[in-house]
C-alpha positions in Angstrom: 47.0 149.2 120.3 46.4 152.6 122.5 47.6 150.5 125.4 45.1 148.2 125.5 46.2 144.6 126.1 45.8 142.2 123.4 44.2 139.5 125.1 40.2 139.1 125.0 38.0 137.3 127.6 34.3 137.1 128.0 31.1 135.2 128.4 28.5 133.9 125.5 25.6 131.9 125.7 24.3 129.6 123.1 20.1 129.9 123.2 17.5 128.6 120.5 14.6 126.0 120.6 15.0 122.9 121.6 16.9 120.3 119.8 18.7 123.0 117.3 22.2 121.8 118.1 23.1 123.9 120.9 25.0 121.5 123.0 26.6 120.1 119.9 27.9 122.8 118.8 29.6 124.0 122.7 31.1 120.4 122.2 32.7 121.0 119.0 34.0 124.6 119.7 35.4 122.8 122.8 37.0 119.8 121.0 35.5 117.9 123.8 32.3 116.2 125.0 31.0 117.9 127.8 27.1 118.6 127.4 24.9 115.7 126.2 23.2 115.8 123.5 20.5 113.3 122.1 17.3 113.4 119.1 14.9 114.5 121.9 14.0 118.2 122.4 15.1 119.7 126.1 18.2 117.3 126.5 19.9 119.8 128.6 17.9 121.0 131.9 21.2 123.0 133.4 23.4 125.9 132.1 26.4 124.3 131.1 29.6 126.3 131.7 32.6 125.5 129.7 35.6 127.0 128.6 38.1 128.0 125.0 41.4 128.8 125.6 43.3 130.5 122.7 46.6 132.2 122.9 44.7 136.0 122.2 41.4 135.3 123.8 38.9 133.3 126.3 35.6 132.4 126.0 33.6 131.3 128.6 30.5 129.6 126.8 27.0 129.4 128.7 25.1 126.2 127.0 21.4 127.0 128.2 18.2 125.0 128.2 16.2 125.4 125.5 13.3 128.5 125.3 10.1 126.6 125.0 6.6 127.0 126.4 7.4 125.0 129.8 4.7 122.2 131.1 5.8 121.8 134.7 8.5 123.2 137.0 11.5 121.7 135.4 9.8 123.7 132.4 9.7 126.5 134.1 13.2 126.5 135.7 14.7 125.3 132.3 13.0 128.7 130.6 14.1 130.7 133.5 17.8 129.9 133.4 17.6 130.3 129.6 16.1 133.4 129.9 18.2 135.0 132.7 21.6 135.0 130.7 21.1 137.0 128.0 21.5 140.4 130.4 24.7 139.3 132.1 26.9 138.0 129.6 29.0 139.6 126.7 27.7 137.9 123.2 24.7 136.1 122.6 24.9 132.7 119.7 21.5 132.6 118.8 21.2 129.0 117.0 18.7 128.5 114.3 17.7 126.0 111.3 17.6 127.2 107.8 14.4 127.6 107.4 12.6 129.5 105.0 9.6 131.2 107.5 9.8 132.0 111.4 7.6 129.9 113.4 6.4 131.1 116.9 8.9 129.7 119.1 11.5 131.6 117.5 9.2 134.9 117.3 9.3 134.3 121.2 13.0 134.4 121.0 12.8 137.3 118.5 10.6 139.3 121.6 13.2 138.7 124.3 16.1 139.5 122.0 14.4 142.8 121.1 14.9 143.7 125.1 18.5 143.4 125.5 21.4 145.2 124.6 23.7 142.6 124.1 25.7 142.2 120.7 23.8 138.8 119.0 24.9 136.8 116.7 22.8 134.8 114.4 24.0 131.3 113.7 22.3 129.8 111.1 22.9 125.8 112.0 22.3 122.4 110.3 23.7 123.6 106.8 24.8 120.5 105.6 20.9 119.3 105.9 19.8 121.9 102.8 21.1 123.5 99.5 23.1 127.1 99.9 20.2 128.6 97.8 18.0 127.9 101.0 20.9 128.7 103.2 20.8 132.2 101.6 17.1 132.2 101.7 17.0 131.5 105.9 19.4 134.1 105.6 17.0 136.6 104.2 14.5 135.9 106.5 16.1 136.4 109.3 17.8 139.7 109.0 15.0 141.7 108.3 13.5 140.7 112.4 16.7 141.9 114.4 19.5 144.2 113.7 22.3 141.4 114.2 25.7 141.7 114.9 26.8 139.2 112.4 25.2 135.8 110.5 27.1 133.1 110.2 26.1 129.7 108.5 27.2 126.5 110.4 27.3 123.0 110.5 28.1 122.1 114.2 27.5 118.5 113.5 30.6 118.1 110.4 32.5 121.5 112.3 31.8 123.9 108.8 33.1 127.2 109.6 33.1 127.1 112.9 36.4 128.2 113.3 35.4 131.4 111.5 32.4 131.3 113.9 34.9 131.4 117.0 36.8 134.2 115.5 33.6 136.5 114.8 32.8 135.9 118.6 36.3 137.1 119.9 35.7 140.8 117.7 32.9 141.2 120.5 34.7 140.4 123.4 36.2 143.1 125.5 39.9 143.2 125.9 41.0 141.8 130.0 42.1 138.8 131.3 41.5 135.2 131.2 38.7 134.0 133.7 40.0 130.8 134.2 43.6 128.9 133.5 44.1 128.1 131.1 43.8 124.1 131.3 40.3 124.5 132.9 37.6 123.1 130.4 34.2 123.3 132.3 32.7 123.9 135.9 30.9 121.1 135.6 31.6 118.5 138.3 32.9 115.1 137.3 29.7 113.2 138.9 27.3 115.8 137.1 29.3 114.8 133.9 28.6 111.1 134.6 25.2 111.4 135.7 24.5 113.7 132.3 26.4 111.0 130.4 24.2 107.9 131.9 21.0 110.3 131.0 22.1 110.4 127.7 22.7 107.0 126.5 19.4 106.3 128.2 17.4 109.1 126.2 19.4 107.5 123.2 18.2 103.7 123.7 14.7 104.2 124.8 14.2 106.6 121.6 10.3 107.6 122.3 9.4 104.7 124.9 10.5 107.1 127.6 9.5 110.8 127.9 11.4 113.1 129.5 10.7 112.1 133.0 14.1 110.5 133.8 17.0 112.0 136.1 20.5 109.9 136.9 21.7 110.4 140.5 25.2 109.4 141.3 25.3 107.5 145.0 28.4 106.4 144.8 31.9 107.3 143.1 35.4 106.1 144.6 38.7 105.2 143.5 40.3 102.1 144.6 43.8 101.7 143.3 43.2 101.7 139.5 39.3 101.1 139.4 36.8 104.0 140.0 32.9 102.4 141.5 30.4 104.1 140.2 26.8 103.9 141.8 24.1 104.9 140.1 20.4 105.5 139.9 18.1 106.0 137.0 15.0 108.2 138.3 11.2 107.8 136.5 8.1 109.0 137.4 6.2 105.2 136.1 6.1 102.1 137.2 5.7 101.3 133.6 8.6 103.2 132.9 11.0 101.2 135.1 9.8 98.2 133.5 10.9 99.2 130.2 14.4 101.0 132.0 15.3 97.5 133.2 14.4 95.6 130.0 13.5 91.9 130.0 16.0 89.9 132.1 17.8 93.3 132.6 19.0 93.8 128.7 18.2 97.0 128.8 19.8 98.6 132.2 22.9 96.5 131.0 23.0 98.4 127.4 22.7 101.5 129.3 25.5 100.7 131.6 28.0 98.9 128.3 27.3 102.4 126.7 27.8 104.9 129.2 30.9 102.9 130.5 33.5 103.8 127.7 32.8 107.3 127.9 32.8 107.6 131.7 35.8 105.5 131.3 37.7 108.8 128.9 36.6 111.2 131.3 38.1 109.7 134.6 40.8 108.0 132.5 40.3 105.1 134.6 38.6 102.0 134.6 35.2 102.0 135.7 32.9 99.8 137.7 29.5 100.6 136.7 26.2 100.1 138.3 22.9 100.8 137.9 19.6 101.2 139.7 16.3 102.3 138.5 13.9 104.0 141.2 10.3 105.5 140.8 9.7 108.8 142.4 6.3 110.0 140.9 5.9 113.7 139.4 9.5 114.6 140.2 9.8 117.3 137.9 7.1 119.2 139.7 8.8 119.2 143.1 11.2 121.7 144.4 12.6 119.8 146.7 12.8 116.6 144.2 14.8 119.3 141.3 17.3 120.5 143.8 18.2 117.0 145.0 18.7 116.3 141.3 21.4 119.2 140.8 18.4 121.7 139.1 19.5 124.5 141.4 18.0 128.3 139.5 21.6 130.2 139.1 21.9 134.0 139.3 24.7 134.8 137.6 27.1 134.3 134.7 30.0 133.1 136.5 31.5 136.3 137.3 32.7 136.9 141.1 
């Protein structure tokens, strides 16, 4: 191997719209749940970190926000961190539907893909949603925009070739050593984990009674003897909103709480004492100092030292 060490290691971000299975995807690839993921567009607001170990290779994966046309600050800071990664890191996922015309968000992608140098791989999500003939057809479509590395056809959701997925990603990687040991799984903190995992079984419940304006802020989070106490506090920018939160005689809060419990519950491998406030802080998502105390901190790198 002209002296080259066989081992691979390197950093690739997952980027598309909004709701195309992004963070579903990272978690499958994984084999573990680490990113949220829900039916409502811009589920994840931070770039997610997380780590593959294989005996010839790394990958250090880089779940991103979705690119959209952003609304407020979060927006903005969402796009940005999206945005930033696809200079710094080794391969670029770029996750689509199979869809048989391009629609302007992803002719926005298109436009900053065209910029970089960065080998991309087109991943063609969803498959088990449509016939192969439109499969092929998205297929088509697609390769006549950007001078890909590769396309490969997924379904993240049932796990359909995404083992040939992983294996098209390490013939991009540049030969070195692993990042990370190799036991590591994300840089994620436990409490952001729990806060992201109490965010998502509320997005879940509430369905479309809620819009985005919710944050989870963890006050509280010790150990004693085999029981881990969790505090916590669902943010809203409504009154209204906290209203429907709570539910009538607190049905609501509690279904939050009997949902988010189990999983919490998996990840300390404890048993956990949950509970749950609900606070109003008006237009959060369009104050700096409000998005930093939530954990929205804009990053400038990929993770490399």
């Amino acid at each position: 191997m002209n002296g080259k060490p066989a081992f691979r290691s390197g950093f690739v971000t997952l980027i598309g719209r909004p709701n195309v299975g992004k963070s579903t995807l990272m978690n499958h690839l994984i084999g573990q749940k680490i990113a949220i993921t829900s039916n409502k567009p811009q589920t994840t607001r931070n770039r997610i970190q997380t780590v593959l170990t294989l005996p010839d290779a790394q990958i250090v994966f880089l779940d991103t926000p979705g690119i959209h046309k952003a609304k407020n600050k979060l927006g903005d800071y969402m796009v940005n961190v999206a945005e930033h990664t696809l200079n710094e890191v080794d391969v670029i996922l770029w996750l689509v539907e199979p869809v048989s015309y391009i629609g302007a968000g992803e002719r926005h992608i298109i436009e900053q893909l065209k910029k970089v140098k960065t080998p991309v791989i087109l991943v063609i999500n969803k498959t088990d949603t449509v016939k192969k003939e439109e499969v092929f057809g998205s297929i088509d479509v697609y390769r006549k925009e950007l001078d890909f590395q590769e396309i490969v056809p997924v379904s993240a959701l049932r796990g359909h070739n995404t083992k040939e997925l992983i294996d098209c990603i390490i013939r991009y990687l540049p030969y070195g050593d692993a990042f990370y040991d190799e036991d590591t799984v994300t840089d994620q903190p436990i409490r952001q984990i729990v806060a992201e995992l109490i965010r998502e079984k509320t997005l879940r419940l509430l369905e479309e009674e809620i819009p985005h304006g919710i944050a989870v802020s963890i006050e509280s989070m010790k150990e004693n003897g085999k029981i881990c106490h969790i505090e916590a506090t669902i943010v809203c920018e409504r009154d209204s909103h906290k209203g429907i939160i709570i539910g009538k005689g607190g049905q609501m809060l509690k279904k939050i709480g009997s949902q988010a419990r189990p999983e919490i519950e998996e990840l300390v491998e404890m048993q956990v004492n949950l509970q749950l406030w609900v606070k109003v802080k008006k237009d959060w998502r369009d104050s700096d100092f409000l998005l930093k105390n939530f954990g929205y901190h804009p990053c400038d790198s990929a993770g490399r030292e």
